[in-house]
ChimeraX commands (.cxc) that place a marker at each C-alpha (Angstrom):
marker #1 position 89.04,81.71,94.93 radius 0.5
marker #1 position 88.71,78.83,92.64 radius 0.5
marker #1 position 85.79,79.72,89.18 radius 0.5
marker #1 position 82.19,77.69,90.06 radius 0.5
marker #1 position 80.51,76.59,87.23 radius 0.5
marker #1 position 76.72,76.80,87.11 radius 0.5
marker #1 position 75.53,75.42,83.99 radius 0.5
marker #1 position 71.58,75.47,84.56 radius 0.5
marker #1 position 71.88,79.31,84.89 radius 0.5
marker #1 position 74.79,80.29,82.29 radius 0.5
marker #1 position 72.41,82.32,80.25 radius 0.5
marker #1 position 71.24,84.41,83.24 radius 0.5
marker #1 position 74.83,85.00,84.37 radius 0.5
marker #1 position 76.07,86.14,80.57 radius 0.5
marker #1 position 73.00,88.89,81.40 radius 0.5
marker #1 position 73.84,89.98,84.55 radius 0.5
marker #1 position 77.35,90.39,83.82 radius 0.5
marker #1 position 76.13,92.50,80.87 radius 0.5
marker #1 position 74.18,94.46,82.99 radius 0.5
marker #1 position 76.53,94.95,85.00 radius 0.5
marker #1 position 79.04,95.96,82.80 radius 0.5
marker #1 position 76.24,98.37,81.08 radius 0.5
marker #1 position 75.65,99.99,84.65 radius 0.5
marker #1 position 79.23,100.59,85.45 radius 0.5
marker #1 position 79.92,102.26,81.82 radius 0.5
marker #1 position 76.80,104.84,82.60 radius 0.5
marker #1 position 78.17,105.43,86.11 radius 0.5
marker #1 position 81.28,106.43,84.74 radius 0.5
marker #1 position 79.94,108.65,81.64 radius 0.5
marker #1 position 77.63,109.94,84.73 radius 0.5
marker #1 position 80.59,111.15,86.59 radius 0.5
marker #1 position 82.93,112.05,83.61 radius 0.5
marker #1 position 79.91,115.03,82.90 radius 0.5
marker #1 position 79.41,115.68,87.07 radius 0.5
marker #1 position 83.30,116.03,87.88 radius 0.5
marker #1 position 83.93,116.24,91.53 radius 0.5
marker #1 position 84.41,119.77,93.63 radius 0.5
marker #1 position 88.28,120.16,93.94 radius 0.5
marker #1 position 89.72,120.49,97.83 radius 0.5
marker #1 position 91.97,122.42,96.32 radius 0.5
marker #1 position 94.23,122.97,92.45 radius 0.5
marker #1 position 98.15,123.23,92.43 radius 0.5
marker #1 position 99.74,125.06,89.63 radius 0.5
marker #1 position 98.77,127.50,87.29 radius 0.5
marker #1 position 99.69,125.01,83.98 radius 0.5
marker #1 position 97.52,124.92,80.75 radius 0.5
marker #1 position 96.75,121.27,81.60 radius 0.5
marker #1 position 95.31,119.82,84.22 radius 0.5
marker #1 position 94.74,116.32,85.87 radius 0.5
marker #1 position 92.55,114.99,88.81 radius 0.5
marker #1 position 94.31,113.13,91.81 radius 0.5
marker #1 position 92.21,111.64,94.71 radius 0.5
marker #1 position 93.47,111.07,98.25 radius 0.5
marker #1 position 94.08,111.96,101.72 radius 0.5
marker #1 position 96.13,112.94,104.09 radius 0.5
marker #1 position 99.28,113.60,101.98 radius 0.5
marker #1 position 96.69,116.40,100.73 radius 0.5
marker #1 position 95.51,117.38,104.35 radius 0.5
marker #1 position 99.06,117.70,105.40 radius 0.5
marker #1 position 100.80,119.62,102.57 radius 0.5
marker #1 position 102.87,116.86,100.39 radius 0.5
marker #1 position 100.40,117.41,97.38 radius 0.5
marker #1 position 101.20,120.78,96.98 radius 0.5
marker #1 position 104.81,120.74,97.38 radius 0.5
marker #1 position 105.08,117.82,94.58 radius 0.5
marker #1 position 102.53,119.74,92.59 radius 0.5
marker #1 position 103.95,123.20,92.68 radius 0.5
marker #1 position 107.52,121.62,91.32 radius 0.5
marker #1 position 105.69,119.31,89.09 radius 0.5
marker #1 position 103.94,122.23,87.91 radius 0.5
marker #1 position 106.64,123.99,86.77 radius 0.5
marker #1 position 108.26,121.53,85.13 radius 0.5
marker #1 position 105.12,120.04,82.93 radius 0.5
marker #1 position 102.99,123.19,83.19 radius 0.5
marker #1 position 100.12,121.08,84.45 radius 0.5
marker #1 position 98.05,122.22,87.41 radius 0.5
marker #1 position 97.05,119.18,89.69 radius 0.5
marker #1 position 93.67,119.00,91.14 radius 0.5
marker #1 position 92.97,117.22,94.11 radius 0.5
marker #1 position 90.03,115.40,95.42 radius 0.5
marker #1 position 89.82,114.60,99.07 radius 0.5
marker #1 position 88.84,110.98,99.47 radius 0.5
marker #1 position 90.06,108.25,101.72 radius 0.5
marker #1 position 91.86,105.30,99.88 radius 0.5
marker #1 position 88.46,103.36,99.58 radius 0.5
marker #1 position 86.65,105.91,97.92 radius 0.5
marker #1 position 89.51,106.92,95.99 radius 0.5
marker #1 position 89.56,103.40,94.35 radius 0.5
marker #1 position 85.84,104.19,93.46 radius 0.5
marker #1 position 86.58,107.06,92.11 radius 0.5
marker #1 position 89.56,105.90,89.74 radius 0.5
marker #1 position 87.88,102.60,88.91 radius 0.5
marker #1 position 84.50,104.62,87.94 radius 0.5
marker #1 position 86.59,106.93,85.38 radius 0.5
marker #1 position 86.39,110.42,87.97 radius 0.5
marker #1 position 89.77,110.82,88.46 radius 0.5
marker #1 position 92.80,110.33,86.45 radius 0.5
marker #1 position 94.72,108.64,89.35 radius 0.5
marker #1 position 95.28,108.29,92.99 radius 0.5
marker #1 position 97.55,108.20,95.66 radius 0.5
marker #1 position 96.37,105.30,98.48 radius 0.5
marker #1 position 97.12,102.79,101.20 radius 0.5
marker #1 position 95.59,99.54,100.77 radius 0.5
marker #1 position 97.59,97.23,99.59 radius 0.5
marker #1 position 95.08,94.64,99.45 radius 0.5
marker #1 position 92.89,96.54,97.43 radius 0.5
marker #1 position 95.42,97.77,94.85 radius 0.5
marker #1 position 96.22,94.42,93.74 radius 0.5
marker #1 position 92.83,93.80,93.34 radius 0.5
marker #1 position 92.72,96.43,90.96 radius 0.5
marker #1 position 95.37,95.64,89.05 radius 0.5
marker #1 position 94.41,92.77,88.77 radius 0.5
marker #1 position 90.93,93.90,87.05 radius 0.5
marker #1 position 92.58,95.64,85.14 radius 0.5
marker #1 position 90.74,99.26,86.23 radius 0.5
marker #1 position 94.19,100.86,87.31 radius 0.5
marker #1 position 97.33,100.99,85.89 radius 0.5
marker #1 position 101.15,102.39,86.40 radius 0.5
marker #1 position 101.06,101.30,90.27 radius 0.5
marker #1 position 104.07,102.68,91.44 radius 0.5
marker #1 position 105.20,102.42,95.30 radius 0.5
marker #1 position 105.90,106.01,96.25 radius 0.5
marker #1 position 106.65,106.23,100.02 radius 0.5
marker #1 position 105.48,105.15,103.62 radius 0.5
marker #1 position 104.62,106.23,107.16 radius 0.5
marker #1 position 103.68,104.14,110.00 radius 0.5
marker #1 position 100.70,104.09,112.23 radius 0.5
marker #1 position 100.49,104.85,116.04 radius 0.5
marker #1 position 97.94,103.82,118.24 radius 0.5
marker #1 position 97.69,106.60,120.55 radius 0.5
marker #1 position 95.25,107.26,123.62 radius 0.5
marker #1 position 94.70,108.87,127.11 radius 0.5
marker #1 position 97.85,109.21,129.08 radius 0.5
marker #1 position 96.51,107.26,132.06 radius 0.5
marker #1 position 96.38,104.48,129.42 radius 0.5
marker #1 position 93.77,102.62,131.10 radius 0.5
marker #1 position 93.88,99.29,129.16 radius 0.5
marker #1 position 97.28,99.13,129.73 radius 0.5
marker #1 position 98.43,99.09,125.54 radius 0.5
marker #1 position 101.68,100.05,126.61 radius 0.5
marker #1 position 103.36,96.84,127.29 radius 0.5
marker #1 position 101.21,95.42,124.17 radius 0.5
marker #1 position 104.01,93.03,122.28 radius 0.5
marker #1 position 101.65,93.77,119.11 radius 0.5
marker #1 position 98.62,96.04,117.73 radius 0.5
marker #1 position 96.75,93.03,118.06 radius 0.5
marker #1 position 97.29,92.08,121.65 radius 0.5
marker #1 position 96.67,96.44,122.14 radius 0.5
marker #1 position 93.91,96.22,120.66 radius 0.5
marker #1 position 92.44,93.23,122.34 radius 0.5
marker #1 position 93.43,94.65,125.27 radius 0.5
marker #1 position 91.06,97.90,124.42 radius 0.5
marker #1 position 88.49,95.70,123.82 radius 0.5
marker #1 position 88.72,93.44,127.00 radius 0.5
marker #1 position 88.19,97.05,129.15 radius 0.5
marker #1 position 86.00,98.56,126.61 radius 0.5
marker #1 position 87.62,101.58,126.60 radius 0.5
marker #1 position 86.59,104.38,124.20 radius 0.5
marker #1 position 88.18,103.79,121.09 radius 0.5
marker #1 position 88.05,106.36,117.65 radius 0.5
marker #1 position 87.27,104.34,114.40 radius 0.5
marker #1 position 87.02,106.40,111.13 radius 0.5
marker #1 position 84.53,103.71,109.66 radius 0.5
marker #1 position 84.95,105.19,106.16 radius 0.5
marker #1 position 86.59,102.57,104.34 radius 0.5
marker #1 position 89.60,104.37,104.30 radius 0.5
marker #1 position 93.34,102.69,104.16 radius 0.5
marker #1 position 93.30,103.63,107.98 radius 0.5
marker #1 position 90.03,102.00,108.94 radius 0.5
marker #1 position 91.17,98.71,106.23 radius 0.5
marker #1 position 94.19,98.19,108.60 radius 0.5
marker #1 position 92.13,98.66,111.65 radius 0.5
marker #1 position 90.05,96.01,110.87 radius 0.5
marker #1 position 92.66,93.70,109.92 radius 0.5
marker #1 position 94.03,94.08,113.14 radius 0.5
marker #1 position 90.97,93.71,114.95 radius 0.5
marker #1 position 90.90,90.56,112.85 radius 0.5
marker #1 position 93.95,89.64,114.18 radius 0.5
marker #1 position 92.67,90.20,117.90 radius 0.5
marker #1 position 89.88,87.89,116.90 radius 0.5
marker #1 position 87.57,90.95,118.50 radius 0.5
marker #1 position 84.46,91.99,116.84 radius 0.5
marker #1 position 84.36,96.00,117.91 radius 0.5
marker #1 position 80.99,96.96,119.13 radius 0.5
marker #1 position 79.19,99.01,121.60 radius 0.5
marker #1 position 79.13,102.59,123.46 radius 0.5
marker #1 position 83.20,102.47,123.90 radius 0.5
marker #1 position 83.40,101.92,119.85 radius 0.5
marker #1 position 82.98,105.47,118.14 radius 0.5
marker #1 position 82.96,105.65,114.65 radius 0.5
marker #1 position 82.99,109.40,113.06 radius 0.5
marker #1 position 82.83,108.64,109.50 radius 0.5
marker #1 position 85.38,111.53,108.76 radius 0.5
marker #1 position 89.28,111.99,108.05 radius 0.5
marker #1 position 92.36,111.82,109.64 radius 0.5
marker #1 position 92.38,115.01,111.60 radius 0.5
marker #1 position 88.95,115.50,112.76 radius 0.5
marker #1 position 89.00,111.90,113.86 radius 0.5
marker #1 position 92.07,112.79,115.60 radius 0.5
marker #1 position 90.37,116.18,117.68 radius 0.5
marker #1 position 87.37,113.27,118.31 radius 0.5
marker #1 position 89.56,111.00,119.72 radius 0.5
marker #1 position 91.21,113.82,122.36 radius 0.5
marker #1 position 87.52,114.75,122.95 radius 0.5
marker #1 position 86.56,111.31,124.02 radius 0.5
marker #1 position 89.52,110.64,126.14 radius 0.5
marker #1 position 89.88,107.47,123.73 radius 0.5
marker #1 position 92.30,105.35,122.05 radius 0.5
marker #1 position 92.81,106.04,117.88 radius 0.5
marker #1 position 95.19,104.50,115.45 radius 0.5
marker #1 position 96.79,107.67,113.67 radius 0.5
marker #1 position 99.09,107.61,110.69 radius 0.5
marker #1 position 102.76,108.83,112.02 radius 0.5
marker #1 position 102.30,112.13,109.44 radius 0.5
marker #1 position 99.30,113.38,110.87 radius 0.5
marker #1 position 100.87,113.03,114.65 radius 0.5
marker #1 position 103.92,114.97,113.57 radius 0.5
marker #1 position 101.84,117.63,111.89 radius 0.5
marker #1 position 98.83,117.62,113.84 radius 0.5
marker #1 position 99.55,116.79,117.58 radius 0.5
marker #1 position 98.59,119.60,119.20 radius 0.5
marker #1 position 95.33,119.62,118.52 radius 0.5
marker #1 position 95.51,116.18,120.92 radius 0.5
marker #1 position 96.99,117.70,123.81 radius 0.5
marker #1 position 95.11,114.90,125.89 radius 0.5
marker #1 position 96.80,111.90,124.07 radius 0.5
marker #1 position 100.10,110.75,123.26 radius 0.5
marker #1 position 101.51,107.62,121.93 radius 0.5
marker #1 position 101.34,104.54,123.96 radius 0.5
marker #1 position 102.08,102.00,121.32 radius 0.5
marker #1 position 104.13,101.46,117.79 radius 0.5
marker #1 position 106.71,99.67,116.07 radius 0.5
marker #1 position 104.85,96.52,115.00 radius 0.5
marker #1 position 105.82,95.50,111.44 radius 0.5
marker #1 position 102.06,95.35,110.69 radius 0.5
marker #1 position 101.38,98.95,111.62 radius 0.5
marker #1 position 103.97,99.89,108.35 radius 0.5
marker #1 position 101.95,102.21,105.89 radius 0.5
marker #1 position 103.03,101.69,102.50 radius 0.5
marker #1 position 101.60,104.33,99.75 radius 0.5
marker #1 position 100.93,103.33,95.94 radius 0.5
marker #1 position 100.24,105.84,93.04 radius 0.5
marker #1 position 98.12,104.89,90.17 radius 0.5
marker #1 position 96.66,105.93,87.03 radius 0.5
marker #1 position 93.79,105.14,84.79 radius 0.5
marker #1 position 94.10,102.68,82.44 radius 0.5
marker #1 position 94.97,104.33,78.67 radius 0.5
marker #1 position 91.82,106.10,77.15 radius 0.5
marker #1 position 89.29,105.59,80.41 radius 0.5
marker #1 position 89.97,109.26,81.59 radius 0.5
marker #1 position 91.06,112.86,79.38 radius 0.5
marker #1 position 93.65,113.66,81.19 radius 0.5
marker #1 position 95.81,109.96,82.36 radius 0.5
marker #1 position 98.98,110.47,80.37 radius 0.5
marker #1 position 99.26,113.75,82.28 radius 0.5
marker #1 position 98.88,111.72,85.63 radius 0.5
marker #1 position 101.26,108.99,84.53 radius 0.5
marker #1 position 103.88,111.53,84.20 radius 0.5
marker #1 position 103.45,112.64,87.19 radius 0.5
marker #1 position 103.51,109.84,88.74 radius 0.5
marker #1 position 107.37,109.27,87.17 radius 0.5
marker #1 position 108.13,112.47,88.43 radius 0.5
marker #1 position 106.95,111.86,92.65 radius 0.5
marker #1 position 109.42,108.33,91.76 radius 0.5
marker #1 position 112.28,109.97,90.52 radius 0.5
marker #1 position 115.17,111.01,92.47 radius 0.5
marker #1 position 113.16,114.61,92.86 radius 0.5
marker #1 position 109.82,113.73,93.94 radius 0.5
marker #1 position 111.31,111.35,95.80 radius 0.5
marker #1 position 113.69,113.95,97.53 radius 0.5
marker #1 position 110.70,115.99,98.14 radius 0.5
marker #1 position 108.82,112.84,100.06 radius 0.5
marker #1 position 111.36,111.78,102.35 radius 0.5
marker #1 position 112.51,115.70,103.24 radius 0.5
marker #1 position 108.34,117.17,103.88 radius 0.5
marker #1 position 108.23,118.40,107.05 radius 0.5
marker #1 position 111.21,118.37,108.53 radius 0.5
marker #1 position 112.14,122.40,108.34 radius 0.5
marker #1 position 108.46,122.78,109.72 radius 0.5
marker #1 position 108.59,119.96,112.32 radius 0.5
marker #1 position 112.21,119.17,113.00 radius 0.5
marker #1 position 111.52,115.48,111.30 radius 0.5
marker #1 position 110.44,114.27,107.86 radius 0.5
marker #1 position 106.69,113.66,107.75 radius 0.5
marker #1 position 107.07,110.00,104.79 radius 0.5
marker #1 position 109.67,107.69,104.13 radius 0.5
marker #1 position 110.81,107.23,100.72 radius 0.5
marker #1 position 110.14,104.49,98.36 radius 0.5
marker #1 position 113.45,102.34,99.15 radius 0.5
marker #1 position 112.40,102.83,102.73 radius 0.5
marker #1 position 108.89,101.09,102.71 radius 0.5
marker #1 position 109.99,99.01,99.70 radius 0.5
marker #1 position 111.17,96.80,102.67 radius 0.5
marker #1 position 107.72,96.53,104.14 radius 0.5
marker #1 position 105.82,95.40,101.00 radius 0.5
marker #1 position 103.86,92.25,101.36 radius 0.5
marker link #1:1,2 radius 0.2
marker link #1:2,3 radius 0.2
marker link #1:3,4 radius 0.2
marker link #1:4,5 radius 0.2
marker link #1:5,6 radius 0.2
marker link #1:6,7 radius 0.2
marker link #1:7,8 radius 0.2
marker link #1:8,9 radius 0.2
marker link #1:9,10 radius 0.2
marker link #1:10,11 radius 0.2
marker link #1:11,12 radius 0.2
marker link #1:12,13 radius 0.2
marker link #1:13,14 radius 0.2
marker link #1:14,15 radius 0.2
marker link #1:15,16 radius 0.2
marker link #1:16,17 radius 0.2
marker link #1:17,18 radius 0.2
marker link #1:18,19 radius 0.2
marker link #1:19,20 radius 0.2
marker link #1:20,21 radius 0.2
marker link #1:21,22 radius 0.2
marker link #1:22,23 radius 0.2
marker link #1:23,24 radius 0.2
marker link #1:24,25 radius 0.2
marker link #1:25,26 radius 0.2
marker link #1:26,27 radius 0.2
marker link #1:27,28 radius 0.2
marker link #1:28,29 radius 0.2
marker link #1:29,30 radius 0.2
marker link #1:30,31 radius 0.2
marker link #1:31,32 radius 0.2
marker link #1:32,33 radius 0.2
marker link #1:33,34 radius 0.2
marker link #1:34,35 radius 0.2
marker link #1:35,36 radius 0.2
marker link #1:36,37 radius 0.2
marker link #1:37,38 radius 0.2
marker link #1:38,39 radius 0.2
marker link #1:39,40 radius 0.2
marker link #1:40,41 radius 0.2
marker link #1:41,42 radius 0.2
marker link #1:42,43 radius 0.2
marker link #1:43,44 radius 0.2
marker link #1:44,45 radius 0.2
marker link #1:45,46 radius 0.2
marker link #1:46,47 radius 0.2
marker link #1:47,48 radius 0.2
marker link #1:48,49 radius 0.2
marker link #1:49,50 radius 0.2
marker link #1:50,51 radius 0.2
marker link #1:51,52 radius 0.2
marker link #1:52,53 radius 0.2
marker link #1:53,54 radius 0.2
marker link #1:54,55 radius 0.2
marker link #1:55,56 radius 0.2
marker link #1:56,57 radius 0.2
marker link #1:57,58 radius 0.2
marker link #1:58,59 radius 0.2
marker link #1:59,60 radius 0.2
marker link #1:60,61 radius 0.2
marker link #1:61,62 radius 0.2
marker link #1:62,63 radius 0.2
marker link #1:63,64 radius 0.2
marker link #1:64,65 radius 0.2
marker link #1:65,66 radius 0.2
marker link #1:66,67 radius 0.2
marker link #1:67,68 radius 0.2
marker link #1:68,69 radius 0.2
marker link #1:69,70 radius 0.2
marker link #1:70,71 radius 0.2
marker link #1:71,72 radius 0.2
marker link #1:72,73 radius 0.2
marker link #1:73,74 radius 0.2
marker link #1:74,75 radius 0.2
marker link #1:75,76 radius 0.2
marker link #1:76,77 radius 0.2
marker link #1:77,78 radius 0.2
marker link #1:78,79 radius 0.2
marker link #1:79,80 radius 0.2
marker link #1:80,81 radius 0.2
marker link #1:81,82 radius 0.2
marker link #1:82,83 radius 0.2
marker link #1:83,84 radius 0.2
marker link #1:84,85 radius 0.2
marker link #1:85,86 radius 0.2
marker link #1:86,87 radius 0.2
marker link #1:87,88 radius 0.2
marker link #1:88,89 radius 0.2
marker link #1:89,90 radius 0.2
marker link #1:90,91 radius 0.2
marker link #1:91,92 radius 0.2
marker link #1:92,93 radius 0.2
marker link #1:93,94 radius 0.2
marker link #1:94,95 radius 0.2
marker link #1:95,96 radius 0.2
marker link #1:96,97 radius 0.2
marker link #1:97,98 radius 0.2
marker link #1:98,99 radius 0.2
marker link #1:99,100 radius 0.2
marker link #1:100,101 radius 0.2
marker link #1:101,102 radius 0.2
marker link #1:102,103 radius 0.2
marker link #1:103,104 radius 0.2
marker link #1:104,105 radius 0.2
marker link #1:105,106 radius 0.2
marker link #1:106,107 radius 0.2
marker link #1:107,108 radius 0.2
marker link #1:108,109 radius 0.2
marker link #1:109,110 radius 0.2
marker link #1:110,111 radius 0.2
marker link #1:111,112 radius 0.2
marker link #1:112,113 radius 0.2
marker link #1:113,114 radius 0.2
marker link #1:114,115 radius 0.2
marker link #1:115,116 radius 0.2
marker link #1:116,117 radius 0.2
marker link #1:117,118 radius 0.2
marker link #1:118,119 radius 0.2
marker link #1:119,120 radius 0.2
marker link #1:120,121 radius 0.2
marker link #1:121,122 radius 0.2
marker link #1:122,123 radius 0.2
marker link #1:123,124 radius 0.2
marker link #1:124,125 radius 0.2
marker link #1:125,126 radius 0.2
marker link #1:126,127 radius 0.2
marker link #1:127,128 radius 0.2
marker link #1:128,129 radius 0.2
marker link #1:129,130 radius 0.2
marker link #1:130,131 radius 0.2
marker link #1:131,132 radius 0.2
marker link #1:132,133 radius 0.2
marker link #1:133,134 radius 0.2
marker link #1:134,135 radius 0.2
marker link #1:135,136 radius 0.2
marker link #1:136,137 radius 0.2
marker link #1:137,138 radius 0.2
marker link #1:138,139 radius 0.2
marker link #1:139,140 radius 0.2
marker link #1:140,141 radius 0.2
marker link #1:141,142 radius 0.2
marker link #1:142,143 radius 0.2
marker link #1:143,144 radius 0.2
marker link #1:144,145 radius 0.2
marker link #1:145,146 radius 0.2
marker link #1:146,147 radius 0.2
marker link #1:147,148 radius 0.2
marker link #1:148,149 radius 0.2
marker link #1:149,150 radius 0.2
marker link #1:150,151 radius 0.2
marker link #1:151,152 radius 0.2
marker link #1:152,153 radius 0.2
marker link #1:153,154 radius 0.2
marker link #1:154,155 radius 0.2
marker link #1:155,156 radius 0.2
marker link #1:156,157 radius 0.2
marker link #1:157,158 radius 0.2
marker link #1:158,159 radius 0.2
marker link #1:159,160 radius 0.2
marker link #1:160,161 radius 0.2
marker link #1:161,162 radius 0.2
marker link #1:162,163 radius 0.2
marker link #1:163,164 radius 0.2
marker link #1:164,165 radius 0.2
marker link #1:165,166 radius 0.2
marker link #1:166,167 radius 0.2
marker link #1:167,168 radius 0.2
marker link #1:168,169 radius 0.2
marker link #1:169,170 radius 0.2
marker link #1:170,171 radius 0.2
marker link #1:171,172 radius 0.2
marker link #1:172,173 radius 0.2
marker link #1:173,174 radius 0.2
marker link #1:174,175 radius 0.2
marker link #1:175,176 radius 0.2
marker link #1:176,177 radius 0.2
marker link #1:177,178 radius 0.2
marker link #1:178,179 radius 0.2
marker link #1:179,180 radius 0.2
marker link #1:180,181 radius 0.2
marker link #1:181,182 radius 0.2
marker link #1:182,183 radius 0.2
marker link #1:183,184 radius 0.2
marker link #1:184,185 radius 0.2
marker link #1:185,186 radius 0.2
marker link #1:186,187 radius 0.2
marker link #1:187,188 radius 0.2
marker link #1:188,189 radius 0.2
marker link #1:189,190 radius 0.2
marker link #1:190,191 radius 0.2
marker link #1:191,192 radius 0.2
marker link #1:192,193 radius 0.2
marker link #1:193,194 radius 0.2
marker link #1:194,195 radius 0.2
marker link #1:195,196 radius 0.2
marker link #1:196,197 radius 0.2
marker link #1:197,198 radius 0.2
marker link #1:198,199 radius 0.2
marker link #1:199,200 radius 0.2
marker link #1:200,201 radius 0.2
marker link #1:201,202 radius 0.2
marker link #1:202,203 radius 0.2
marker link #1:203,204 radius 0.2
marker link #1:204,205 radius 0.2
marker link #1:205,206 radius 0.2
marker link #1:206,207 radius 0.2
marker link #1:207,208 radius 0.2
marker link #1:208,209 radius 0.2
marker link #1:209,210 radius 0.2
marker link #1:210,211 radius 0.2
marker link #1:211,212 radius 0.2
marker link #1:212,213 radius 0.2
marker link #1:213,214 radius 0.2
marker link #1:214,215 radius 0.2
marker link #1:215,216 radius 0.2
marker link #1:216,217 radius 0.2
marker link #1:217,218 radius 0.2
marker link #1:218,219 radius 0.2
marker link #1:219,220 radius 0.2
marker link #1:220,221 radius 0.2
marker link #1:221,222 radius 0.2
marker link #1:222,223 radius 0.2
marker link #1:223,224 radius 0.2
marker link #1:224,225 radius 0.2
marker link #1:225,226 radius 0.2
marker link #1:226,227 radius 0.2
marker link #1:227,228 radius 0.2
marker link #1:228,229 radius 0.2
marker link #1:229,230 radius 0.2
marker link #1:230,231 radius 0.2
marker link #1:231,232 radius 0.2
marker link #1:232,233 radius 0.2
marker link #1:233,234 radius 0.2
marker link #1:234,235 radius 0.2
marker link #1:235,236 radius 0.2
marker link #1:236,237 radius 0.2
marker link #1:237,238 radius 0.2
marker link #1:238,239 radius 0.2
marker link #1:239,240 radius 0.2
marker link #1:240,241 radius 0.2
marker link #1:241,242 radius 0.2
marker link #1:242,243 radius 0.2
marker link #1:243,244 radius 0.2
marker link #1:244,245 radius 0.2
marker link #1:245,246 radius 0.2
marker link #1:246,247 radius 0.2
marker link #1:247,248 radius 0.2
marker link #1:248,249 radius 0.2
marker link #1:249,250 radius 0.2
marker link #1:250,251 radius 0.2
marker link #1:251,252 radius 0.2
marker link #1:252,253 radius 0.2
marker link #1:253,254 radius 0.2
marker link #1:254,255 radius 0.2
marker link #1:255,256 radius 0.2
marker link #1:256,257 radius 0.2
marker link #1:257,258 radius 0.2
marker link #1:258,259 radius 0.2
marker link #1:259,260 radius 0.2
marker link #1:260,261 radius 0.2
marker link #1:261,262 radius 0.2
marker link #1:262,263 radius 0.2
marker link #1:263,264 radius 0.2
marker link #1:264,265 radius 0.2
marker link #1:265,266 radius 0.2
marker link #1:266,267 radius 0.2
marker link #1:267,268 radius 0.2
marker link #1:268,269 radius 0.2
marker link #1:269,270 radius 0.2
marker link #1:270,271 radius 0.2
marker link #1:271,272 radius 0.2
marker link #1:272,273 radius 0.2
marker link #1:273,274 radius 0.2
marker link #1:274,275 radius 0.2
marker link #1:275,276 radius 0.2
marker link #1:276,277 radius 0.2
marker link #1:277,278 radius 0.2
marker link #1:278,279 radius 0.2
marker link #1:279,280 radius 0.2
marker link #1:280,281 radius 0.2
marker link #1:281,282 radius 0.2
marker link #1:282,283 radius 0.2
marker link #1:283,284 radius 0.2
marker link #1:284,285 radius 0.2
marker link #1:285,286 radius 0.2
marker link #1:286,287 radius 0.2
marker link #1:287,288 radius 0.2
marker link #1:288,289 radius 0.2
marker link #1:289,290 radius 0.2
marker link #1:290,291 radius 0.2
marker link #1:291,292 radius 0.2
marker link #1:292,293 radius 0.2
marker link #1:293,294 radius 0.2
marker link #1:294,295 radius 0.2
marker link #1:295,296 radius 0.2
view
């Protein structure tokens, strides 16, 4: 977006900028002195960092890079559960020392602020739009997650949205955007929650959901009522960026930074593209030179 000029009402700008500026450092000494509750700590290390994201928390990756990482650093990494949008929030407003999210969109953005640092592509999955067996708007012969999703809407079946501003519900919207469908009504459910419990809702309803691939390997059964009716659309591609703090904003960053080298080296990056698979017969991520291919 091309830089307006509004002369009359510099002055007032200068201010509100200032203001705003003034706000957004007491929001972030605010939540330096209220830290958030930990979902859970990995490692038993004498220092510590704060990570927010997920589902590779929810399904286990976390801990397995944190236990190793752990062990190698001493440092014990505690993670916040937050969706990729407010995981942003919580990095940009100084409450976390990084994060691990899927919106690609986004990240640039804030990189391009300048509020995050050390973005570093770290893996992939891909997303599935799954639903009722009977299938009844058809989403099976879709030729994209657009034309499925259109196709939802043109029935009004009952379809599961997050809503949360999470990577998921970003990339469910840009499809819908794509469908040139505004979702709305009784057949559009919106829980507000994660991954998993949107998941159970969505076998509950009988309704169509857009699932990240790691969550159906893991999680499945608890959806004995769906399965997946449609995938493989370029778009549907998941990519996953790690970032830090920018130097000084947060205690702990240079601790995060390293361990964000570590999840890209050839270890951590061993440890991405092998989760799951003793568990569930197939690896849960790809690897960075996997969904390196897929990057915008």
């Amino acid at each position: 977006m091309k830089n307006k000029k509004f002369p009359k009402f510099s002055i007032n700008l200068k201010l509100l900028m200032a203001s705003i500026a003034i706000g957004m450092g007491m929001q972030t000494a605010m939540a330096q002195n209220n830290p958030m509750k930990p979902e859970a700590i990995y490692g038993k290390g004498s220092q510590s960092f704060t990570l927010a994201t997920g589902s590779p928390g929810e399904l286990g990756l976390l801990q397995a890079l944190g236990e190793v990482f752990d062990k190698k650093e001493g440092a014990r990494l505690i993670w916040i559960k937050a969706g990729s949008g407010a995981s942003l929030n919580l990095l940009k407003t100084g409450q976390v020392d990084m994060i691990m999210v899927h919106a690609p969109d986004a990240v640039n953005m804030a990189i391009a602020d300048g509020w995050a640092t050390n973005c570093t592509l770290i893996g992939s999955n891909e997303f599935y739009i799954v639903g009722p067996k009977s299938d009844p708007a058809t989403i099976k012969i879709s030729s994209s997650g657009a034309d499925a999703y259109a196709k939802v809407a043109k029935v009004k079946a009952n379809f599961i949205s997050r809503g949360d501003k999470s990577g998921t519900h970003q990339k469910e919207m840009d499809i819908w955007k794509k469908a040139d469908v505004t979702p709305e009504g009784s057949w559009y459910i919106v829980t507000n929650d994660f991954m998993t419990a949107s998941l159970k809702k969505a076998n509950a309803e009988n309704a169509y959901f857009m699932t990240d691939s790691s969550t159906w390997v893991a999680e499945k059964d608890i959806a004995p009522n769906l399965v997946i009716l449609y995938r493989g659309d370029k778009f549907l591609v998941n990519t996953y960026d790690a970032l830090a703090a920018p130097p000084g904003a947060t205690a702990n960053r240079d601790t995060a930074v390293k361990f964000i080298q570590f999840v890209a080296s050839d270890e951590g990056q061993a440890i991405i593209r092998n989760y799951g698979k003793s568990k569930y017969k197939e690896p849960l991520y790809n690897d960075a030179a996997y969904a390196k291919q897929y990057v915008q």
